[in-house]
N, C-alpha and C positions, 0 to 999 in steps of 0.2 A: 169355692172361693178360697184365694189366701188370704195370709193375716196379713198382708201389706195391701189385698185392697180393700179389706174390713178399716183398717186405721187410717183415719184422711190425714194421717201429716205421719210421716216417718221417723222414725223413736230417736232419731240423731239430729232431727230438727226441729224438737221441742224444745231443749233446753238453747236458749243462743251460747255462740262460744263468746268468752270476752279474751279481749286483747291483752296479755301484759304488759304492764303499766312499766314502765322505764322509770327509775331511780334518778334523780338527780345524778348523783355521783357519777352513777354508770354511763348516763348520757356527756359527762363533763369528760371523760376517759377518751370515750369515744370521740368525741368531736376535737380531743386535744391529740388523739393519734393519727384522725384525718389533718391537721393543722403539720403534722411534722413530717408526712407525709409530703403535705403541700410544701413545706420549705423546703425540704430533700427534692422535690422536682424542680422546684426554682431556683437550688443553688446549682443544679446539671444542669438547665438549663444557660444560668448565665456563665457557667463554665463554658460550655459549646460557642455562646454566644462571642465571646473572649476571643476563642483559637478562631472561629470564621474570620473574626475582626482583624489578629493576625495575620491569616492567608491573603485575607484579600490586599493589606497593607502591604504584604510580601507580594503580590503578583503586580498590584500597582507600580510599586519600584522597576520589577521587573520590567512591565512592557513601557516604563519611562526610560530608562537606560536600553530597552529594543528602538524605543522610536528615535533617542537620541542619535543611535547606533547608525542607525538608516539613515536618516539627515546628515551624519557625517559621509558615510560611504556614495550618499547622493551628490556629494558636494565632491570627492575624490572624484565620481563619475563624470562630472561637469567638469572637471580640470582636464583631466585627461584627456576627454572628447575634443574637447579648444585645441590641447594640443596637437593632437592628431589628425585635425582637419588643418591647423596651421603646416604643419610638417607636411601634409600632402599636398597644399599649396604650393608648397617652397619647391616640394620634387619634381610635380607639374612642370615650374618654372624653371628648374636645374635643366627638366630633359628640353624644353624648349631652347633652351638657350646653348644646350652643346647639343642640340640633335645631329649636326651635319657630322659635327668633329665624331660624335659615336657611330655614324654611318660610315664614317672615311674610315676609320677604325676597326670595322666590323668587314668590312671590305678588305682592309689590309689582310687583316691576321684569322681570315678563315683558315676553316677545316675541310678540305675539300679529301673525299674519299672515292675514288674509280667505286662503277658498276659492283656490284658480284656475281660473279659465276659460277655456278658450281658446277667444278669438273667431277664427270661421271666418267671417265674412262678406265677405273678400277675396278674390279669384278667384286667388291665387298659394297661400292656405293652405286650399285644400278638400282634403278628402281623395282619395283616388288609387282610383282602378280599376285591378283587374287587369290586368296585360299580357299580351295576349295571347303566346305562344311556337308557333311551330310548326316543324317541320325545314324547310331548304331544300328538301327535294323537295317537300315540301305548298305551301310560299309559292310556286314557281315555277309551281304544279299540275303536276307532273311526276309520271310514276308511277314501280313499279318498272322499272328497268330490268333485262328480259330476253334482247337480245340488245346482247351486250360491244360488238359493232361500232359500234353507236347508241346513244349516250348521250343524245340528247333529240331530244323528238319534232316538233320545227321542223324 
């Protein structure tokens, strides 16, 4: 047998340990550097809080002066469009009303151009024959080549 199981309670857990006792003061230290801690995160914090309020103030503007932006160019759009559909009214009615005179017109002052022919009786403009194509083995009259060592038959 050992001496740990001769002894029913183990020599380190006879005597209890005790706590130490915190000091006033020490405890007042402590809890006044977690406190300054705490104001140093709530002063970043309301610093951040600030610049977000900022940005957002800043993107507000922005997409008011976008929307404004858009409602004006909508309203250019809608001018415009009137106008263009008037003017293509008017041209409708332009061609309606002189169609004869721009057919008498078109008729007057054509362009009338003869056929084309093209003369081939010049020995540089006749037309072409086939070219003939054949591989290098058939132009040289070479056949295949079956043994590596002999490439041609000269």
């Amino acid at each position: 047998m050992t001496l740990d199981e001769l002894l029913p309670v183990r020599l380190g857990m006879l005597r209890p340990t005790r706590q130490p006792k915190h000091s006033a003061p020490a405890e007042v230290d402590r809890l006044r550097l977690k406190l300054g801690w705490a104001n140093d995160l709530i002063r970043t914090q309301r610093v951040q809080i600030d610049d977000a309020e900022k940005r957002n103030d800043w993107r507000a503007s922005c997409q008011a002066k976008a929307e404004e932006l858009v409602v004006k160019l909508q309203a250019d759009v809608d001018d415009l469009t009137a106008e263009r559909d008037g003017l293509a009214e008017e041209l409708a009615a332009l061609k309606r009303r002189f169609a004869a005179q721009l057919a008498a017109d078109a008729n007057t002052y054509r362009i009338t151009v003869p056929p084309m022919v093209r003369d081939t009786s010049a020995i540089e403009d006749q037309a072409t024959c086939p070219i003939p194509v054949h591989t290098l083995w058939e132009a040289l009259g070479l056949g295949p080549v079956t043994d590596p060592g002999r490439a041609t038959t000269r």
